[in-house]
N, C-alpha and C positions, 0 to 999 in steps of 0.2 A: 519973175521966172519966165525965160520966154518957151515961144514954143517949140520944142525940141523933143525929142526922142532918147532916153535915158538909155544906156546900153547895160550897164549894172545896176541891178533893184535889188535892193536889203530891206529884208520884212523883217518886224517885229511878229512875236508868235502869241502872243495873248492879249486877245482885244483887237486883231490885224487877222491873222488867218484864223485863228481856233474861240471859240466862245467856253472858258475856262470856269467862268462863277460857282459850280457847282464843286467841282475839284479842289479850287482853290478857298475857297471860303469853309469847306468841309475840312481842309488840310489844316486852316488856321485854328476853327473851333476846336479841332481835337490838339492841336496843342496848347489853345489855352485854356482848355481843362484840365491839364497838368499843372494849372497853375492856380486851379478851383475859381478858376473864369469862366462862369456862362451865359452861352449867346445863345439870343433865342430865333432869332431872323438872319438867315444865310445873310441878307442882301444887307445887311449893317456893315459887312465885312469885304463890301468889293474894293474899298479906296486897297487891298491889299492887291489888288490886279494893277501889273504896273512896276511901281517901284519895287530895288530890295525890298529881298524880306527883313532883313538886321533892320535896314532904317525904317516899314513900317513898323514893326515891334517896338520900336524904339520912340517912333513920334504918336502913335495913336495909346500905347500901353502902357509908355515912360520907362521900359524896361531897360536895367542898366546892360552893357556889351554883353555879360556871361549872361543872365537872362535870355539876350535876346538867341544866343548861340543856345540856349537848351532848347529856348523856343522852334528854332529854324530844322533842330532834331527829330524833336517830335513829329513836326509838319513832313519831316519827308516821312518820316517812318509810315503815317498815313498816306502820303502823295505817291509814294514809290509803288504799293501794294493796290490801292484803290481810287484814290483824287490821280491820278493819269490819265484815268480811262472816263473818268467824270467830266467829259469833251465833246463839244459840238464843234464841226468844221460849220463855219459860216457858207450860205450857199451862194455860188457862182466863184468862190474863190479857186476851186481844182481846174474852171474852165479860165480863169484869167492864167494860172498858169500856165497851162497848156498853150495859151495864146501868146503869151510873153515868150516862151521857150521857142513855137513856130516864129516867130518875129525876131530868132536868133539873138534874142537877151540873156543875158545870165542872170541868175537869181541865185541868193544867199540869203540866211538866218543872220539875224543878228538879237539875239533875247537873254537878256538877265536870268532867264531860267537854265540852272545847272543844263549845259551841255549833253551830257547821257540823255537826263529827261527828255529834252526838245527833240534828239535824233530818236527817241523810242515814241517819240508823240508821230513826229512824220511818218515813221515804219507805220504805226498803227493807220494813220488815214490814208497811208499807202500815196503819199505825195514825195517821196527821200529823193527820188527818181528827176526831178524838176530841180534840185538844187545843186549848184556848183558845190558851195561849201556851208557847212551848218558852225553858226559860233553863237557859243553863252556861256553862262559864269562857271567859275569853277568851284566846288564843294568848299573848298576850306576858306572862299571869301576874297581871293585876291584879284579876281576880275570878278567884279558885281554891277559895278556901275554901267549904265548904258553907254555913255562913252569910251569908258575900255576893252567894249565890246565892241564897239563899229571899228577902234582903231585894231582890235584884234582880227575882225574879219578883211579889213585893209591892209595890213601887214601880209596875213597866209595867203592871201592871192594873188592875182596877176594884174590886177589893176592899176594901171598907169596916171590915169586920167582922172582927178576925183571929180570933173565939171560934168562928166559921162556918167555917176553915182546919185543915187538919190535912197535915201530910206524913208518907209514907212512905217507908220504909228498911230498909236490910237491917245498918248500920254504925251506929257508934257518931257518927257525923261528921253521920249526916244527925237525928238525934237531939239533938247538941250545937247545932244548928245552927237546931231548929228551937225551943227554950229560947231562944235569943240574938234572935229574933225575936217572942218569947211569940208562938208558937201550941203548939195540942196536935201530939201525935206518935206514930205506930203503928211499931212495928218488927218484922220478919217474918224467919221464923225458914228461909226454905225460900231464902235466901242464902248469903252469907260472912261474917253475923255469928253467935253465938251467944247464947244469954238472956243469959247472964251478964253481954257484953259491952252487949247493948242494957237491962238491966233498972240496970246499977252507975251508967249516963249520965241513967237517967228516963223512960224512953218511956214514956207514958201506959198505952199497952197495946200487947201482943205479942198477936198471932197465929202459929200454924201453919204455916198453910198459906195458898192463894187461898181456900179456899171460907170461910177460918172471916172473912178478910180481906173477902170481900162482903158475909156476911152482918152483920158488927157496921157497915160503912158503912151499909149499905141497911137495918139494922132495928136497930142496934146491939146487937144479941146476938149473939155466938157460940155457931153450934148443937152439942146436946148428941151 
């Protein structure tokens, strides 16, 4: 990756800008209660930060397709009313945007999380303001994958250039996803993935933290 200046940046939104675990692992326990599964430790339940939900339900609980569709029901039914708001914005992230947007970059969502949800997450940490365009999945499952979520946020916009593109991630998903679209890819380590998992998939480069994360956007060095 050389050093250059990215003009379009696409975040991923769980595990990238917002710290989700309580939300999201609350939204799973109460749906697999419906299924007289219970969990006794939130954090047994983070491998579900990340991927779909159909395929976590599916690879961690063996649930077959309609399973996993009653599963993904319940989970909003809770997620919609209370796991939303079960969200920590990571700190320095509201000042990197602001600094990306002075530095005349566009920025865009790209998250596997239902679309409604991700633009009602932004309204709430009052960040909507910073982004060109918000894309994630759709309710009935037909964009779920992190891949036809960046090719979705590529298509609705005005980006020419995809060598001027780079998304970030905390997973190995937003990573694969962002290879399947040939653009480059940053992966950050102050999530739910770890190097191993984002260096085995290709990410161009890994950061830290936020600040190593500004600085190689905005001058493409990470400082010493």
């Amino acid at each position: 990756m050389n050093n250059k200046r990215y003009q379009h940046i696409l975040f991923d939104l769980d595990g990238t800008l917002t710290d989700p675990m309580i939300g999201i692992t609350s939204s799973v326990k109460y749906a697999l209660s419906y299924f007289n599964i219970e969990v006794e430790d939130l954090r047994s339940l983070c491998p579900f930060i990340g991927p779909p939900l159909k395929t976590s339900f599916k690879d961690f609980y063996q649930f077959t397709d309609e399973q996993a569709d009653v599963a993904i029901a319940k989970y909003r039914e809770y997620f919609s009313k209370q796991g939303i708001f079960e969200n920590t914005l990571y700190q320095g992230i509201e000042e990197l945007l602001r600094l990306l947007t002075e530095n005349e970059m566009k920025i865009y969502l790209a998250t596997s999380k239902p679309q409604p949800f991700a633009q009602q997450i932004l309204e709430y940490f009052h960040l909507e303001s910073y982004f060109t365009f918000v894309g994630g999945s759709t309710f009935n499952g037909n964009r779920s994958e992190k891949a036809d979520v960046i090719q979705y946020v590529l298509d609705s916009t005005d980006i020419k250039t995809r060598s001027d593109v780079v998304m970030i991630g905390d997973r190995k998903y937003d990573i694969e996803g962002a290879k399947a679209n040939n653009i480059d890819s940053i992966g950050v380590l102050y999530g739910y993935g770890d190097e191993e998992e984002l260096a085995n998939v290709g990410a161009n480069k890994i950061v830290t933290d936020i600040k190593e994360l500004s600085s190689f956007l905005l001058t493409g060095n990470i400082p010493i």
